[in-house]
N, C-alpha and C positions, 0 to 999 in steps of 0.2 A: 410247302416249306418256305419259300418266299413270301405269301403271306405272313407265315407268324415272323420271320424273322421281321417283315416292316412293322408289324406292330408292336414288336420288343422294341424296333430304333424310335419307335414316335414313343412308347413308354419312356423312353431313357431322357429323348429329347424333354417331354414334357418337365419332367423332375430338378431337371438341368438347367430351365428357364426361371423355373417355381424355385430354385433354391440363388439363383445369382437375382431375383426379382426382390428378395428377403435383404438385401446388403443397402437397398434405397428408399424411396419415398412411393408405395405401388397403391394403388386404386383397385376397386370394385366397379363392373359399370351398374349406372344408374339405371340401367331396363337392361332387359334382352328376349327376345321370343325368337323360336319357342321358350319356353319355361324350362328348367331342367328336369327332365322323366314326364314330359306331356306325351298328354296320349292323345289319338285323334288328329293327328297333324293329315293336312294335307300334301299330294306328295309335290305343287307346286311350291310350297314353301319357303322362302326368304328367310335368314337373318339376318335380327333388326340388334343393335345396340346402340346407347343414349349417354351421355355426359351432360352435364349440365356448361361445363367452361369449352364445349368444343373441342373437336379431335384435331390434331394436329397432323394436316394435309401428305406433311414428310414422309412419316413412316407409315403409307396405310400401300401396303402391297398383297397382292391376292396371295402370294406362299404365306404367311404370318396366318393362315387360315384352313385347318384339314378336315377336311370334310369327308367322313368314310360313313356310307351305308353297309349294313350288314350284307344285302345282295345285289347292290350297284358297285358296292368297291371304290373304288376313292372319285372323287368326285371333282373338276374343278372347279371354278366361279369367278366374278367379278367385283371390282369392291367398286361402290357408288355413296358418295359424301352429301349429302343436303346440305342446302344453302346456305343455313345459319350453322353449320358446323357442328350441329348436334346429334345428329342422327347417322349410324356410319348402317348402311345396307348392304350387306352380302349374297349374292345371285348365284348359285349354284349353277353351270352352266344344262344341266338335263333335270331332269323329273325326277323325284325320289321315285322306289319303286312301294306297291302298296305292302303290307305287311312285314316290312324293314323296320330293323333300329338303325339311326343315325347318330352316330357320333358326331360332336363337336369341339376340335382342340384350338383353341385360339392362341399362337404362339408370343410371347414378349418381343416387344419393340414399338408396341402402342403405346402414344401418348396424349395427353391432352395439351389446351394450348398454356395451361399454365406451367408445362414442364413434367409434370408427374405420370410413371409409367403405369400403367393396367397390368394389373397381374394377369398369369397366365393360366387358363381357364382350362377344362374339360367337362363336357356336359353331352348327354345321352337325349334322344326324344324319340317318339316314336311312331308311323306312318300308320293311318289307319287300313285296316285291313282289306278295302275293297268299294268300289265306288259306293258313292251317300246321292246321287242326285237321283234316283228312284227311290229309294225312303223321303227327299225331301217334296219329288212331286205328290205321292200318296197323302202324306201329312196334309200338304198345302191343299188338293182336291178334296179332302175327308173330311174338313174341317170348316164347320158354316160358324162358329162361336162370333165370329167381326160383324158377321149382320145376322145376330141372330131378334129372333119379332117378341117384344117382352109380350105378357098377357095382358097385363094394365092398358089400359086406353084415358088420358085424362080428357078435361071437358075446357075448352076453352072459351072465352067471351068474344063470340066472332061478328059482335054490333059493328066495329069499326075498323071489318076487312076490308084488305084493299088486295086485288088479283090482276093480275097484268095482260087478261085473256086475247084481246086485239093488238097483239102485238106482232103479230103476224109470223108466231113462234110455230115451229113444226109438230104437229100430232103427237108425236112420239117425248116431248120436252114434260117433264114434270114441273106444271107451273106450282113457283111458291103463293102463296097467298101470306098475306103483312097483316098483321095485325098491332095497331100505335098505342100506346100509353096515355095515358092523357098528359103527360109533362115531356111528350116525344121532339126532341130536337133533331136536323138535321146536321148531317158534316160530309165530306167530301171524300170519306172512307169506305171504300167497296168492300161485301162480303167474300172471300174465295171458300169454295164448297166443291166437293164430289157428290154427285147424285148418284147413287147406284140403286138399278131396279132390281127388285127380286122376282119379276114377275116380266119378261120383258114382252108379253105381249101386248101390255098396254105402253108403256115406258120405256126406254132407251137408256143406257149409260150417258151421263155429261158431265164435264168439266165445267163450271160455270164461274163467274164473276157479278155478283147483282149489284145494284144500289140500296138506299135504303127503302126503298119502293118493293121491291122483290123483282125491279126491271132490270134484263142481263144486258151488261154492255160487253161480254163475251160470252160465249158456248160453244162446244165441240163434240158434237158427238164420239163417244172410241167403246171400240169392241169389248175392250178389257175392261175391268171395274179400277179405274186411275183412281191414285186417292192422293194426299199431303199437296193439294196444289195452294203454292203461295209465292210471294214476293222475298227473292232472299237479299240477302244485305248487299249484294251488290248491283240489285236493281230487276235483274232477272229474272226469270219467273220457273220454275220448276214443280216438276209434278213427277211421281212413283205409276209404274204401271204392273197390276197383279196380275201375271199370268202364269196362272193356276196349272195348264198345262205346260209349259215350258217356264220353269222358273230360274234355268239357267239364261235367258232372257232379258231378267227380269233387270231393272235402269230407272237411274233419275235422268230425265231429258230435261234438259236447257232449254229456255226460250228467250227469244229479244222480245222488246215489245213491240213488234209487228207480231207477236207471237208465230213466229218462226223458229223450230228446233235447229240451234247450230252447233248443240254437241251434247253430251251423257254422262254420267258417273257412272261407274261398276266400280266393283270393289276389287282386290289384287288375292292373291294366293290361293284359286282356284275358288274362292266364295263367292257364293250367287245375293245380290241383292236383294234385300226385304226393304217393303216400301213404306212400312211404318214412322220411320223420321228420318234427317237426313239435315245436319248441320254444313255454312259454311262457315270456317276458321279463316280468323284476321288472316292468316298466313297465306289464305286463296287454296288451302285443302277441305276436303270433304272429310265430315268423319258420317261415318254408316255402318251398318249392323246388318247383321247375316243369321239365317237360323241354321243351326249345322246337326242335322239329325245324326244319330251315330245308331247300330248295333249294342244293347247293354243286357247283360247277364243280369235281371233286375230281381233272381231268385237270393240269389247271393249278396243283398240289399235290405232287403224286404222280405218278409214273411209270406208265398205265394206269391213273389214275382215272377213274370214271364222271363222265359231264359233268354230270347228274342226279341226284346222289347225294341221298339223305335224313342229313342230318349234323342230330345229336338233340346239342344244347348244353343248359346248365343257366343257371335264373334262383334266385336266391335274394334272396325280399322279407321284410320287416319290415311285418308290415300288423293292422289291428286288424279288430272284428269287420264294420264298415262297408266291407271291402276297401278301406280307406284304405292307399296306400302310401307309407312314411317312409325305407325302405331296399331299394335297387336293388342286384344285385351278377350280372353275367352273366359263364359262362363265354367268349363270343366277344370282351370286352373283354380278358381276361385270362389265356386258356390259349390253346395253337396244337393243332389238332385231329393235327398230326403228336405230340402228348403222349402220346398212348395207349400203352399197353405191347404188344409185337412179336406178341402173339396176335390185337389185333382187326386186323381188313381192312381197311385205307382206301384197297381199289379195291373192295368190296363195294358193291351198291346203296344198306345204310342201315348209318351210323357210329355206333355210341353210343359217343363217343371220353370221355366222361365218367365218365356214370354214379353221379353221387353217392347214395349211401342211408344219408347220417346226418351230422348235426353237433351240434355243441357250444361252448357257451360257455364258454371260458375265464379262469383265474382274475382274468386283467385286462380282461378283459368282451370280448374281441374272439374271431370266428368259428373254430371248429375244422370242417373239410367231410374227408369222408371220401371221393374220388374211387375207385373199385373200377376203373375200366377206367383209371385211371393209376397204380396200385399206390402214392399218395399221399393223405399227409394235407396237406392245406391250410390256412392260418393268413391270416388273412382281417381287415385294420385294420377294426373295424367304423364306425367315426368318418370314413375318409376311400375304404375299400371299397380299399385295395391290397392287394398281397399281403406279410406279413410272412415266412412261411418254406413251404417244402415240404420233407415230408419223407416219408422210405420207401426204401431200401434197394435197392427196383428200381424206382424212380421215375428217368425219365427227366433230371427237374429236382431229384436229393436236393439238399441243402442244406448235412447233416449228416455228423460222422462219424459211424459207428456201431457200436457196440463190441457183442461177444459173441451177435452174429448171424448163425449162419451162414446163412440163409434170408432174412431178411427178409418180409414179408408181400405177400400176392398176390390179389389181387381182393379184399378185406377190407369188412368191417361194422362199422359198432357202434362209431364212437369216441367215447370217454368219458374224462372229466377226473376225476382221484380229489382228496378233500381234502385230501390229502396232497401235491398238484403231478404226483404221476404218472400215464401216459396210459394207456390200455387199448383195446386191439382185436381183435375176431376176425378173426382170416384163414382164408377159405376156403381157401387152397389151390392153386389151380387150376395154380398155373404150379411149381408143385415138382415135383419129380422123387426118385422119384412123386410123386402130391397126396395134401396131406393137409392136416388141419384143426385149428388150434387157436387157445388165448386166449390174449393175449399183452401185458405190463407192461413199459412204457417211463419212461426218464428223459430230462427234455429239458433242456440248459443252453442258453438261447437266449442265452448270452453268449459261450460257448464254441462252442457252435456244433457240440457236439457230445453225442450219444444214446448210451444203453446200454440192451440187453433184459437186465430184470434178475430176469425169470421166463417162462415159459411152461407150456400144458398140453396134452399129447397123449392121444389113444386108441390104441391099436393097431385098426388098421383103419376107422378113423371120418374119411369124405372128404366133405365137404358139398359142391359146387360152386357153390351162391346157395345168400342170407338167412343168418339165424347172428345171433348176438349173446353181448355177454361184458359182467355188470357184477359189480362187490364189492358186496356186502352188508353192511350196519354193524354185523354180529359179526363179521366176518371172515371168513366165508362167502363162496363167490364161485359164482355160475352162470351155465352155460355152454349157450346152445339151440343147439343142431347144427347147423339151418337144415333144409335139405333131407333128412338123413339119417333115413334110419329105418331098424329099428327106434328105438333109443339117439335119443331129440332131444334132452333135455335131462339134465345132470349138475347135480348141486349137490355141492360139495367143501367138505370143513372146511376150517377155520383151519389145519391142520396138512398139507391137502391130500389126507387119505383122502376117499375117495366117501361121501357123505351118503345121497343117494341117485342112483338113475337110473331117468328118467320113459320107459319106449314109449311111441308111439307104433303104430298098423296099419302097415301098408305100404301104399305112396301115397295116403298124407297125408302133407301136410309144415306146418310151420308158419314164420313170417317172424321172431317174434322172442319170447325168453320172457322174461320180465321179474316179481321178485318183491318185490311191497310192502303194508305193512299195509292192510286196507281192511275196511268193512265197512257192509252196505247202511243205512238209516236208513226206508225203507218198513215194515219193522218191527223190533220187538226185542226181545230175552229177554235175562237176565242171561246172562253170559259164563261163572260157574261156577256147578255146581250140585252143593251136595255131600250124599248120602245116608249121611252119616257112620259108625258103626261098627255092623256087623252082629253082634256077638258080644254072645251074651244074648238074641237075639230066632228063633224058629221061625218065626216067617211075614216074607213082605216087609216091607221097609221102603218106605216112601214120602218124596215130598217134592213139591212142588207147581210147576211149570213156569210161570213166567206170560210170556205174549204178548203183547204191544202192539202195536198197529194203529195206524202213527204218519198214514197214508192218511185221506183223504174217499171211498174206497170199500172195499167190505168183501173181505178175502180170506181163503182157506183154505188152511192147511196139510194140502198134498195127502198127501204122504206122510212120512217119516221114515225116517232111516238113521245104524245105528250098526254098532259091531265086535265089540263083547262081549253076547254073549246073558245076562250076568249082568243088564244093565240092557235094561229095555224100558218100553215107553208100555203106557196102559189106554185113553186116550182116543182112543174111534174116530175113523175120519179118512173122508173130509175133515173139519176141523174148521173150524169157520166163526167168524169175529172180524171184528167189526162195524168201522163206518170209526171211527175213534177212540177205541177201547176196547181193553177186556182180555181177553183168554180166557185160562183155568187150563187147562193139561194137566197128568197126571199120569204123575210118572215112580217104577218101581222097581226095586229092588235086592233080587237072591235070590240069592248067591253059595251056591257048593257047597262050597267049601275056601277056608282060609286066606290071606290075600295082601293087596295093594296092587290096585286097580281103578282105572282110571282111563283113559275110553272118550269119543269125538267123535262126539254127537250132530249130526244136520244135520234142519233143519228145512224145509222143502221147498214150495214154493208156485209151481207149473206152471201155466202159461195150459192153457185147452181144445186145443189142440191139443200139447202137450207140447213145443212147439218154444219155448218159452223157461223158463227155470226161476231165481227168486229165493230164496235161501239164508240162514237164520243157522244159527249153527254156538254150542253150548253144551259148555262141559268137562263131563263127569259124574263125581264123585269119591268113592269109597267105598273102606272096607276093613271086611275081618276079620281083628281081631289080638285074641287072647284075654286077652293082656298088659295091652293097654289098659283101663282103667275103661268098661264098660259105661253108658251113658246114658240112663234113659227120663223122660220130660220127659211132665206130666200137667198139665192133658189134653193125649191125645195127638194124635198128628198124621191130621187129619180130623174129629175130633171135631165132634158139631154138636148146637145146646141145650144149648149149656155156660152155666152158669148167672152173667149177667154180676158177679154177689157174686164170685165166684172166685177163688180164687189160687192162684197157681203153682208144683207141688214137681218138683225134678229130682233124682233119685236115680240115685246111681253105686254098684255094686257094689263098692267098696273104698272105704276113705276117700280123700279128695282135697285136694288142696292149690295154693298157685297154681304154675305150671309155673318159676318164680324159685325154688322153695325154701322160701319163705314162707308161713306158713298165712294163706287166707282171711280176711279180717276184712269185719263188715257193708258198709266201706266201700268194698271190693274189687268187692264183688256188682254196681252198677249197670254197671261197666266189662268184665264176664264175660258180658254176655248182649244180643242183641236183641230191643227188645219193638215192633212197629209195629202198627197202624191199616194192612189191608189185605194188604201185602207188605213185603218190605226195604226200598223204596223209598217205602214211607207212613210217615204220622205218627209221631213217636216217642209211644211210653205211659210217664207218668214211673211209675216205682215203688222199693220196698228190697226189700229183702231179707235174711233169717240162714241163718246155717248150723248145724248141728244138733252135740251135744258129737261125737257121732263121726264127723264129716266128712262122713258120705254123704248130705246132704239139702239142698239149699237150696228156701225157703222162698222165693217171689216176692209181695211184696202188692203191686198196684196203688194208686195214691194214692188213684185215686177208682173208685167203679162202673164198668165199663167198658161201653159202649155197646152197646143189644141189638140184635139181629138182625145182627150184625157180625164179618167175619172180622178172624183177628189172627193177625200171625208172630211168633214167642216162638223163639228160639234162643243156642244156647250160641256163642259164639265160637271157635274154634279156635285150639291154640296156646298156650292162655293156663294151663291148668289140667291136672295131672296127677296120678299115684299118687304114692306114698311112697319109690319105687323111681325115680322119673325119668320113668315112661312117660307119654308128655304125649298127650291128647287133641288128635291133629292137626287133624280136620278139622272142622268147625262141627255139630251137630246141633239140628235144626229142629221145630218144631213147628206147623201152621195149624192153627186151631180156630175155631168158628163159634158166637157167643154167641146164647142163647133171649131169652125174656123174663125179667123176674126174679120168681124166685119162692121167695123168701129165704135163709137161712143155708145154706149148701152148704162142702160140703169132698168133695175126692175120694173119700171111704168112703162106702157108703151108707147106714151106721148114723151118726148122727149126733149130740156131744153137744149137748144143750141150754145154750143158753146169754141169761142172760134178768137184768134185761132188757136191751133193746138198739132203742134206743140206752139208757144208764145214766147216773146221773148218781149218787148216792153210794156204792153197792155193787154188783156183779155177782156173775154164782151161777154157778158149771157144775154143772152133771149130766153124770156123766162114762157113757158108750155102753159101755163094758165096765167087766171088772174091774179093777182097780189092780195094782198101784201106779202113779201117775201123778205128772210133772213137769210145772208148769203155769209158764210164762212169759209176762209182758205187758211189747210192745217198742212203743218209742214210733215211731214213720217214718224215725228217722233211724239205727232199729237197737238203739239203749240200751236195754239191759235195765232194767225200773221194777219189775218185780215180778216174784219168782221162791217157790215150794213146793213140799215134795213133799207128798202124801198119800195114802192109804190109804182115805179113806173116799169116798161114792158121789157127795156133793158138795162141793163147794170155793167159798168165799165170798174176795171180796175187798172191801176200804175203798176206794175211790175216791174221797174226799174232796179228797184235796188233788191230783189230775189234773189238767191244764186241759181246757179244750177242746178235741177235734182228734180224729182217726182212730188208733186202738190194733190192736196187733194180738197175739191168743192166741196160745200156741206150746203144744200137749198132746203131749207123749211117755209111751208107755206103755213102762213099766219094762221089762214082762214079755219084749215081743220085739221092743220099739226102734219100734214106727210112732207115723208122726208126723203130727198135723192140726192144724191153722192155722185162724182166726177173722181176720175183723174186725172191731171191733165202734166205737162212734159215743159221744164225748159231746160232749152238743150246748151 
């Protein structure tokens, strides 16, 4: 009795809001899920409603909201507002119960912010009848179509393979092997890939990250078959885990790039995660997709449908990392499961009349869904969840016309939006005749209403039947992963359309999707080039100094190393051990045999104990021998140690030199020719001048001040800047580390040495010249200016200092005879 009587007072209420709502200016909202008379709701459920001008914070009270299930009875909840005032959420405070109708009465006194009130609503939905996550595990375990093995096998040209086999990768790793184009360019773009075995007694599941070599600067072993691993927009790295036996499990994990998991997405209103795609929104939300199997009377459909069929519908929510949900979009509101294209069975036991794996935001911010079992793309209001267009060629529901297709696409992956407005997707294939596989470039006039392919890419004999993916590249580059195919998985294509390269894979392994963007880990780090500048003029190695950073609070080792040119290699043993937040020096060298251009990818290598993960930096190494060039030896040289901190620095080129513009060297040239740091490249600068010698081949470095003892120092030539009299320009940087003693006075690179006294001076100074003459004697004041210049003949040489000021001077002694030259500082106080 009391029941009906409250349902006659919320009758009466309702009528009584609905008719004083009728006297002013009232609204519809712009979404709301459930839908009204959905079926299949879960009983963790939310409502969600939307405005476009914002709700007004005022009037949002949890009574204005009644919530009665058929056998839960009235229900309370919470009201929760988003942040941009759009979105108002309603939290039931318990669990619908399963095979309930709920009613929804939303009472008047809502408004938006521009004033106007929201009519007053009544809407019904309905709970589905009984758990779905044992129909969802069956489906997901039953079901091998994602890697299924086509029969076709192409043939590839594998004259200019390249395999990464001594890389000191673990048994279990499916190495790729590269195969280059002949117009193959590098760039500084890594591939990210899932490797999944089908077979894992030879083969291992891995996450991987390669270069353009097929060399991984990461790998992870995992139990599960992970798949969508990439870089998302806001820097982070994320990857889907399929697990087949628990799929209420199933998460996008987060990673920094120490690739360290520091948190996950799930999705909210009891839906379990599919790890097929996985958007992040400008907003810092996730939007993701769910496959929600249901119970369907498929007799009463279909001619000979099963009365019990497992029919697998799709959710796609908008949800943050709290599984808060803001955006509802189901396929049972919106597609009819007779949509499927003529291959799937909808008298079989279980329908996946869906199927979606991949969407996209559009350039006017609304949903692009990629349906593969309705050989459509779907255009999705995201503001009010309708449908704006379908389109596809063999889409039950096209839209469009479609010009210069004679195929259209057939079970398809991978749509993506270019910035440019046009669409891109791979099609597997499956429904051509034959089947076959490609990526393929769309134009959409959604005014006209009509499409054109206005590119495509095929293989001869490359059939994927699942997974696959097709994106452009922002040189113009475009790549293409096969999906399922192997050997051939992934193609990268120039700008012009030649092959770049092509990456194998083993045979059964396949992987879901390959995707290539810059990255690189921040656990630690090496400078990105590293150049052991010109070999011509020198009989033994060259060196140059590798420094590591340990950007970690715990200590790691670079296990091994891998490069491609036996010209360059390491001295320092490995494992080598670098403290949590430090440095370590390794050393690299350079012994080329013959003349040429070198230029080799070093990878530096840091493996857990059991080899099943491995983090990577990756350094250019750059050298030549060209005899053309100016020779460069920079003293002290490189390693040097007990250099005595008085010192100052000559770099001597075997031809005179000039600056690479044409123009000769001048004092004031010098400080912008060379780096001097405290440490490394990246320490302190050391100020100094410097002259350059009458015949060009000497520059003379003074330090401003003593330089600090017991202290290493990088002293290098900059590249580029300086060359011969002929043009030939000193490309590439040459380096110098040295390592200062204590001080134990007047030093110059010769070990005879003039005396020069006294020092510091203050009205005259004397040299006693170390050989015989003739000698040129020059004193430059720091900023280069010559102040005083002689020649002489005899053993000693005096100068007036009288009228000097104070400050740090520097001697310049050229001996006649055979042109060497030594350098002083000397002090008046």
């Amino acid at each position: 009795m009391k029941k009906r009587l409250f349902y006659r007072w919320l009758q009466a209420a309702f009528f009584l809001m609905a008719f004083l709502n009728s006297f002013g200016q009232s609204l519809d909202f712009s979404y709301q899920s459930p839908q009204p008379g959905a079926q299949f709701i879960n009983p963790e459920q939310t409502l969600i409603l939307k405005t476009p001008n914002g709700f007004e914070p005022s009037g949002l009270k949890s009574n204005k909201f009644i919530i009665t299930g058929s056998l839960s009875g009235n229900i309370g909840c919470n009201v929760q507002l988003s942040d941009d005032s759009k979105t108002l959420i309603v939290k039931p405070i318990k669990n619908f119960l399963y095979g309930e109708k709920v009613g929804i009465t939303i009472l008047s006194g809502l408004k938006d912010k521009t004033g106007n009130w929201f009519k007053a609503i009544h809407f019904d939905f309905y709970i589905k009848n009984g758990e779905t996550l044992s129909l969802l595990k069956q489906y997901k375990q039953s079901k091998d179509c994602d890697f299924a093995v086509p029969d076709v096998k192409d043939h590839i040209n594998t004259d200019a393979e390249f395999a990464v086999n001594d890389n000191h990768l673990p048994s279990d790793y499916p190495i790729p092997t590269v195969v280059f184009g002949q117009n193959h360019t590098f760039d500084d773009q890594y591939i990210f890939m899932n490797m999944v075995s089908r077979d894992h007694s030879t083969y291992n599941n891995y996450l991987t990250i390669l270069d353009n070599y097929g060399t991984p600067i990461y790998y992870q072993r995992t139990d599960l078959s992970s798949r969508d691993f990439r870089v998302l927009e806001d820097g982070y790295l994320a990857y889907s885990n399929n697990d087949l036996a628990h799929p209420e499990r199933e998460k996008y994990f987060l990673l920094d790039s120490s690739y360290v998991i520091f948190d996950s997405v799930m999705m909210g209103n009891g839906y379990s995660v599919d790890g097929h795609d996985m958007l992040l929104l400008d907003n810092g939300h996730y939007l993701m997709m769910s496959y929600d199997p249901q119970l369907v009377n498929m007799s009463l459909i279909v001619p000979g449908g099963n009365p019990q069929a497992t029919v697998v519908g799709l959710v796609i929510q908008e949800v943050d990392l709290e599984r808060q949900v803001y955006f509802q979009w189901r396929s049972w509101d919106h597609f009819s499961i007779t949509d499927a294209t003529y291959d799937i069975d909808l008298t079989a036991f279980v329908i996946d009349y869906v199927h979606a794996n991949s969407f996209e935001i559009d350039g006017d911010g609304n949903i692009l869904l990629s349906c593969r079992h309705m050989d459509e793309i779907t255009k999705i209001n995201f503001n009010t969840g309708n449908i704006i267009w379908r389109f596809g060629l063999n889409s039950e529901n096209n839209m469009f016309t479609v010009q210069n297709d004679p195929f259209g696409f057939s079970h398809q992956h991978d749509i993506r939006k270019l910035n440019n407005g046009h669409y891109t997707v791979y099609d597997n294939g499956n429904n051509h005749n034959p089947p076959f596989s490609q990526a393929m470039e769309y134009t959409i006039n959604e005014q006209t209403m009509q499409a054109a392919l206005i590119w495509s890419y095929q293989r001869e004999g490359v059939y994927a039947p699942a997974t696959g993916s097709f994106r452009m590249l922002g040189s113009g580059k475009k790549l293409i992963g096969w999906g399922t195919h192997d050997p051939l998985n992934i193609t990268e294509l120039n700008a012009d359309n030649s092959v770049s390269f092509d990456l194998m894979i083993p045979q059964e392994v396949a992987s879901y999707r390959a995707i290539k963007q810059p990255w690189k880990t921040n656990l630690f780090s090496a400078y990105r080039n590293l150049s052991l500048g010109n070999y011509a003029g020198h009989n033994s190695p060259k060196e140059n100094y590798l420094h590591v950073h340990n950007h970690s609070s715990d200590t790691i080792y670079i296990t091994s190393t891998y490069n491609h040119l036996e010209e360059f290699y390491l001295t320092t043993p490995l494992p080598f051990q670098i403290l949590p937040n430090s440095t370590g020096t390794m050393v690299v060298k350079f012994e080329p045999a013959h003349n040429g251009n070198y230029n080799d990818l070093l990878t530096l290598n840091y493996d857990n104990p059991g080899n099943t993960r491995r983090i990577a930096r990756q350094v250019n190494l750059v050298g030549i021998w060209n005899d053309s060039i100016p020779s460069v030896f920079i003293n002290p040289s490189q390693g040097s140690s007990n250099v005595d901190p008085g010192t100052v620095i000559t770099v001597t080129f075997d031809e005179p030199v000039r600056l690479a513009t044409g123009e000769e060297i001048t004092t004031q040239d010098i400080p912008y020719l060379f780096h001097f740091k405290i440490n490394n490249h990246g320490g302190d600068s050391v100020a100094f001048t410097g002259v350059i010698n009458d015949n060009k081949t000497v520059i003379t470095i003074y330090p401003e001040s003593t330089l600090v003892e017991n202290q290493l120092y990088f002293f290098g030539l900059r590249g580029k800047l300086v060359a011969d009299y002929d043009g030939n320009v000193i490309q590439n940087p040459e380096v110098s580390y040295f390592e200062t003693g204590t001080i134990t006075g007047m030093q110059s690179e010769d070990e005879t040495l003039e005396a020069i006294f006294p020092n510091p001076f203050t009205d005259c100074i004397t040299i006693r010249f170390a050989d015989p003459g003739p000698h040129r004697v020059s004193v430059y004041n720091l900023n280069g200016t010559c102040l005083r210049r002689a020649n002489t003949i005899k053993p000693t040489l005096s100068f007036d200092t009288q009228t000097l000021k104070a400050g740090i001077y520097l001697i310049n002694i050229v001996n006649q005879n055979d042109e060497t030259t030594r350098s002083y500082k000397v002090i008046k106080p």
